[in-house]
Structures are given as structure tokens and as C-alpha cells.
N, C-alpha and C positions, 0 to 999 in steps of 0.2 A: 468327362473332362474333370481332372481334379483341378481344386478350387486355387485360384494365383492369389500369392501370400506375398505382400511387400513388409516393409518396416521401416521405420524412422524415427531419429531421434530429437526432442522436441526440449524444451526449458519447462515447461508447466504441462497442467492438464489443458489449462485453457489453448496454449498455444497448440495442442493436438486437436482440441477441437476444430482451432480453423484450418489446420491443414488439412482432416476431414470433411471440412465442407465445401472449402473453396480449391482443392484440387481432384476429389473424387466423390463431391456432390452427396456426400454423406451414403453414400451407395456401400462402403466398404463396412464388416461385421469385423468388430475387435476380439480376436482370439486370446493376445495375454499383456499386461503392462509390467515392465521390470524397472529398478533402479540401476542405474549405471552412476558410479561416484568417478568424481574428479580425481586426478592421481596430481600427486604433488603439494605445492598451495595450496593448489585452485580444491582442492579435497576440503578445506578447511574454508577457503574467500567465497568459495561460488555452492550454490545448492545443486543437488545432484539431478543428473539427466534423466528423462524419461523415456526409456526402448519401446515403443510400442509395433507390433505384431497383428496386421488386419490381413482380411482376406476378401475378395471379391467372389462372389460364386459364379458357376458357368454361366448363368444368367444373366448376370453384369456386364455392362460393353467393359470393355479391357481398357486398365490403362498405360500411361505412356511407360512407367518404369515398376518393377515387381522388386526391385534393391535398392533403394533410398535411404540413405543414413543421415541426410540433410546437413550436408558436409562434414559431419564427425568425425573423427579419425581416431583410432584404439578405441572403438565401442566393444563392449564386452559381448561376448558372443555365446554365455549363457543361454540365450532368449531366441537361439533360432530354431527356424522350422519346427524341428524334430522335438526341442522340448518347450515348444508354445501351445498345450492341446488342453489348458485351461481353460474357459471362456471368464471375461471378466463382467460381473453382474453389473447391469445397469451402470455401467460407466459413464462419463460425460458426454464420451463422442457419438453411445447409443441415445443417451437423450438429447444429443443435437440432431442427431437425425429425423427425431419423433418431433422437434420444435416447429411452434406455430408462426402464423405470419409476425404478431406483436412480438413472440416470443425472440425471432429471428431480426427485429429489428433494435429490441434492445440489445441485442448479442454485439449489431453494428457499432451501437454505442459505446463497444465497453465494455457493457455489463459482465460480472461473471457467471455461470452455470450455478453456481448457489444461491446470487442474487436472485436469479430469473426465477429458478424454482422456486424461493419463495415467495418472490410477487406472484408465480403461477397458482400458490396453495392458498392465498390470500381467497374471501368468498368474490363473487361478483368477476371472476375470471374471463367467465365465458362472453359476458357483456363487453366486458372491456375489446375482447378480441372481435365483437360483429361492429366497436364504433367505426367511424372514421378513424382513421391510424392519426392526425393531429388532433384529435379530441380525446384520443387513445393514451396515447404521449401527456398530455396534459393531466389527464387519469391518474397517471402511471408517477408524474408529477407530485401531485396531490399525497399520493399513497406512501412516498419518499420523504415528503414533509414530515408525516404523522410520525414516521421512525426517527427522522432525523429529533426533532422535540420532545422527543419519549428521550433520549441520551439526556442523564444527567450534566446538567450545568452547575459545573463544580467551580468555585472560586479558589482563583491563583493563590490570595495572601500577599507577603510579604517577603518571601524567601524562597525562590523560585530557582531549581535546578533545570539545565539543558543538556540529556541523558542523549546518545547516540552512537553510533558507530561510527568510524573512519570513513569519510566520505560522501556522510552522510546531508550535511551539510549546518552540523550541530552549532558552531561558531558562528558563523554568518547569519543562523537564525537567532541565537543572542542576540547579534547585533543590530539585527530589523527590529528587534522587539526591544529596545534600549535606544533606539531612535524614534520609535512611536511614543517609548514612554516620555523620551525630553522634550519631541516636539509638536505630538498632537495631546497626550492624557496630562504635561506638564506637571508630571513627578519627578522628582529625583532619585538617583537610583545610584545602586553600588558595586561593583563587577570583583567577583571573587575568581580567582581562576587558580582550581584545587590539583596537585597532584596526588595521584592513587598510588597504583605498586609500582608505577613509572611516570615518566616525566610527563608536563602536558606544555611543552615549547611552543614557541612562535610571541613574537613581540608586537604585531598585527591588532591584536584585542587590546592591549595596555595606550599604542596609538592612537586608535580609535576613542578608547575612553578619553584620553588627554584632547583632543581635539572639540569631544563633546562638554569637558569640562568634568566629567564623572569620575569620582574615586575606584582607583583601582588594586587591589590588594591580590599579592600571590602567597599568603597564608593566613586562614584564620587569624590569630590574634594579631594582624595588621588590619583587619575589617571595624572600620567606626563604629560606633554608637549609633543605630541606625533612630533615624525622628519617626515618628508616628507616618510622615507620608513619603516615606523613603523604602526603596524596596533592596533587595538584595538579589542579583542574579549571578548565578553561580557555574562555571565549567566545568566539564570535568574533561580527562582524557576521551579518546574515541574508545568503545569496547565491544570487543568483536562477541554477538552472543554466541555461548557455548553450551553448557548447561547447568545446572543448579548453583553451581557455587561462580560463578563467573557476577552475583549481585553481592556478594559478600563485604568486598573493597571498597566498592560502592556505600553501602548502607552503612559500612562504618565509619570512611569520609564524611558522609553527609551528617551523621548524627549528632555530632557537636555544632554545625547552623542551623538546627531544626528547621528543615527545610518542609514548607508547608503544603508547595506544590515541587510536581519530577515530569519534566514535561519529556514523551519520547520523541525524536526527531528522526525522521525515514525519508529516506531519499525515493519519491514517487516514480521516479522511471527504476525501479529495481523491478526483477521477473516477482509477481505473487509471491512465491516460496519464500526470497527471501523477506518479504514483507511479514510476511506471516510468522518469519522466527523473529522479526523485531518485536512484534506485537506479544509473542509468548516472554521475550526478552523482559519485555515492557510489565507483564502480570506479575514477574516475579520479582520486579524491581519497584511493586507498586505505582507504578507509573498512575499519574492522572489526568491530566491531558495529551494532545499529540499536535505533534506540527507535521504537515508533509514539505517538503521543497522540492525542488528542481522539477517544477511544473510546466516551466520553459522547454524543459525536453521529453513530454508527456505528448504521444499520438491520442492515446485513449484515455480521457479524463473520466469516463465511464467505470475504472475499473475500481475508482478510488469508492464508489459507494458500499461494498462490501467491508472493509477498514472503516470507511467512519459510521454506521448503521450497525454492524453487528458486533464489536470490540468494545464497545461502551466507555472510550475514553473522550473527554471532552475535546471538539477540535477546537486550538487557539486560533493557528490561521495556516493559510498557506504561503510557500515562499515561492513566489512565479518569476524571479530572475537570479541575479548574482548579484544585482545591487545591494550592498550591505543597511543602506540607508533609506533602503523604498522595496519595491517589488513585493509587498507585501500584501495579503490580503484575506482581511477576516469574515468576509460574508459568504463563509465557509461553503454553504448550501448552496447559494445564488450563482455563485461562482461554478461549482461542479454542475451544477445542473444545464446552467448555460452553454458549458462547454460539452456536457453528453448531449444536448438536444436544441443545437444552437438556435433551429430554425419553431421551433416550440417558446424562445424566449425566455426572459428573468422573470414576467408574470407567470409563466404557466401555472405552476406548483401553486399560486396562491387564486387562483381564478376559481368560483365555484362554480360547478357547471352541474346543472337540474340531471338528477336521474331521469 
């Protein structure tokens, strides 16, 4: 019996892992993975599709569909059958197959396949995997910490940009951070709102500042004399990342405020991919620290340990509603970790437990 070949199109790699485990129990051998891009906008707004091509051998109980596109419609049809007879090395979905019990329960969490494998490469592995899975998890904890504190803790200054794309939630995170500054750090502060090679509209932040009693200026040399304990936070438009020169406007805007910190702002329910071009976005715009928001519409707060652990920008906070004036929250770690391993707890990670 020749071997039954389904395929399905998925948003990440991650996202293919779990349709490899939770509908064909990791049983399925990946034969090829393609790109399928967006046609239209969506070529430029959204990150391109992943066609993936597996096959069940005669030995595998059969499953329910061998043609799954996972409702896509004009997937490209480069990638079938006939020209899928590459195998792809070690791919994600073969190492979720090969994953252990611990390994399988941080996947629940979240985690991503980069993450896991490196807490898998980390020594003392195999220990970790014979604990108790909540002494496991607390382990696991622990180990999260030590990367998290290894991230340089950069300070903001005085001149503080909020770098982001459209819809990212770049504005409104100004403005959490401009309500902590008047009402819990009790500085003063200054809202510059810059335009680049276009306009950056909305009358929304200039209310907001009047309301708070904060100076609000829409050109450099309307910006005061700032005092020793006064800060400057500054807008820019939204900017879609592109490549190389898409920081140019940017760096040149900002170089007359000598802006001391460039905070990037990512909107945390985006698929990985595009997080990950924020984050290159963010290298090249020297970015120094990072905010995530829209944590209010985040299933998996697991996935965010990958962006703050291995991109080494400081996290300021996060933004867990739409409230302009609250939903904020900077115990960055405590926070994510709670929410990956709710029933492990805000001590876990600091608990020391005897080898």
C-alpha cells in the first residue's frame, strides 16, 4: 500500500506542530514544507503561509482526511504530491514527536520548539524529567529566572520614544506609561507627538495629555525646556516593518530629541512570524527595551518567553487591557510565568528546592 499524503496550511511552525499532535498524534512523517505568500495587501499586512506535506505509512491507522488545506482557499499547488519527495531535516513537527512528558507539557503551556529545546540542552535534563511534574514545573521555573536576570536592565533616561506598527497598540501604551509616570513615580513628563514621511493624526493623545495636565507639543521646537525630573515621551507614526531602509525616517526624526531610550511595542496576540519581524524591525532601529500589549486577548502566555529571553531587550511592561490609564503591568516575569503555569504559582520560579 502506498503511503497516504495529506497537507495543510498552517500560520507558523508552531501552529503545525499542534496540528500534528492533536489530530494525527504525531504518527505522521513530514515529507516537504513550502511558503505560500499572501496575494494582494495581505502579501505585505500578514506573514506568509506555511503548506506543509506529511505522510502516514501503511502501518499507521489511517486518518479521517488525506486533503486538508485548513480552509484556505488559492493555496499554491507547487507543494503537491508529485513535487513533495524532499524530506525536511529535523523539523519541528519530527521533534514534537520525539518530545518527552515535561517536554510535552511545556508545549501546553505555550512554550515554543526553540524554547523547549533549549531548556532540553540545558545540563540536569534528564533529572528534571524523573521529578514530580510540579517540582518539575518549579525547576523549569527557576531556570526561566536565571535567563530572565541575565537580560540587560537598561535604563529609559529622559527621552523616551514608542516605536511600533499600526495596531499595535503603540499610543495607548504611551499613555499607560504617562499615567504611571503622573500617578504612581510622580514625575512630570512631556508628550511630543512627531510626524515622519506622513502624518501621525488623532487628537485622542493631545486630550488625554490636557486632562492629565501634561505639556503637549506636535513639533520639536514647540517641546519646553525639560527640568532635571521631567521626561520626554515621544510618538511616532505606526511603521509597517519592511526591510533596511524602512529605519531611516525614523533615526532621522528622532535625532534632533536625542532620544535616549526606543521602546518597541508588539501587539502579543500576533502569529510568532510576525513578532519576530518586529523584533528584527526593533535590531535595526536599535531598539532598547520592548512592551508587549493586548495580553487580554493572549490564550497562550507561554509563547511570549521566547521574545523576552532570547531578543535581549529590556521588558518595560506589559499592556493586559485597553485601559489607557491602568492595565498595566511591569512584573514582567511574575506575570508571564503565572499565567504559563497558573497552578505552579507566582513563588514557583523563586522557591529553592534541594537537589
Amino acid at each position: 500500500m502506498n503511503p497516504q499524503r495529506f497537507r495543510f496550511v498552517v500560520s507558523s511552525a508552531e501552529e503545525a506542530v499542534t496540528v500534528l499532535r492533536d489530530r494525527f498524534e504525531g504518527r505522521a512523517r513530514v515529507v516537504s514544507v513550502s511558503q505560500v505568500e499572501g496575494t494582494g495587501l495581505a502579501r505585505f499586512l500578514q506573514a506568509p503561509k506555511l503548506e506543509v506535506i506529511a505522510e502516514m505509512t501503511e502501518s499507521t491507522p489511517p486518518v479521517d482526511s488525506v486533503d486538508e488545506d485548513a480552509g484556505e482557499a488559492g493555496t499554491s499547488s507547487a507543494a503537491s504530491p508529485a513535487n513533495a519527495s524532499t524530506p525536511v531535516a529535523a523539523s519541528p513537527e519530527q521533534v514534537s514527536s520525539r518530545e518527552t512528558g515535561l517536554a510535552r507539557l511545556l508545549r501546553a503551556g505555550g512554550l515554543s520548539t526553540q524554547k523547549i529545546a533549549g531548556l532540553q540542552s540545558q545540563p540536569g535534563w534528564e533529572v528534571l524529567e524523573r521529578m514530580p511534574r510540579q517540582r518539575a514545573l518549579t525547576r523549569v521555573g527557576m531556570r526561566l529566572r536565571a535567563e530572565f536576570e541575565a537580560i540587560p536592565g537598561r535604563s529609559l533616561g529622559s527621552r523616551v520614544a514608542f516605536i511600533g506598527s499600526p495596531g499595535s497598540g503603540k499610543t495607548t501604551a504611551l499613555c499607560k506609561w504617562l499615567a504611571s509616570d503622573v500617578f504612581v513615580r510622580d514625575r512630570r513628563s512631556v508628550v511630543l507627538k512627531l510626524d515622519l514621511d506622513r502624518a501621525n493624526p488623532g487628537d485622542a493623545l493631545a486630550v488625554f495629555c490636557e486632562a492629565l495636565g501634561v505639556p503637549f507639543a506636535r513639533s520639536i521646537p514647540d517641546v519646553p525646556t525639560l527640568d532635571p525630573n521631567q521626561s520626554l515621551l515621544i510618538d511616532v507614526p505606526g511603521i509597517v516593518p519592511g526591510n533596511g531602509d524602512d529605519v531611516a525616517p525614523l533615526i532621522e526624526a528622532l535625532g534632533p530629541v536625542f532620544a535616549t531610550s526606543r521602546v518597541i511595542v508588539i501587539n502579543a496576540a500576533y502569529d510568532p512570524e510576525l513578532i519576530k519581524r518586529a523584533f528584527a524591525f526593533a535590531s535595526r532601529a536599535s531598539c532598547t527595551h520592548v512592551v508587549f500589549t493586548h495580553l487580554d486577548e493572549l490564550t497562550h502566555w507561554g509563547k511570549l518567553w521566547e521574545f523576552i529571553l532570547d531578543y535581549q531587550l529590556t521588558p518595560l511592561f506589559l499592556g493586559t487591557g485597553p485601559n489607557i490609564a491602568g492595565d498595566l503591568e511591569e512584573n514582567v516575569f511574575e506575570a508571564v510565568l503565572a499565567h504559563t503555569f497558573p497552578d505552579v504559582g507566582l513563588q514557583a520560579a523563586e522557591k529553592v528546592v534541594a537537589q
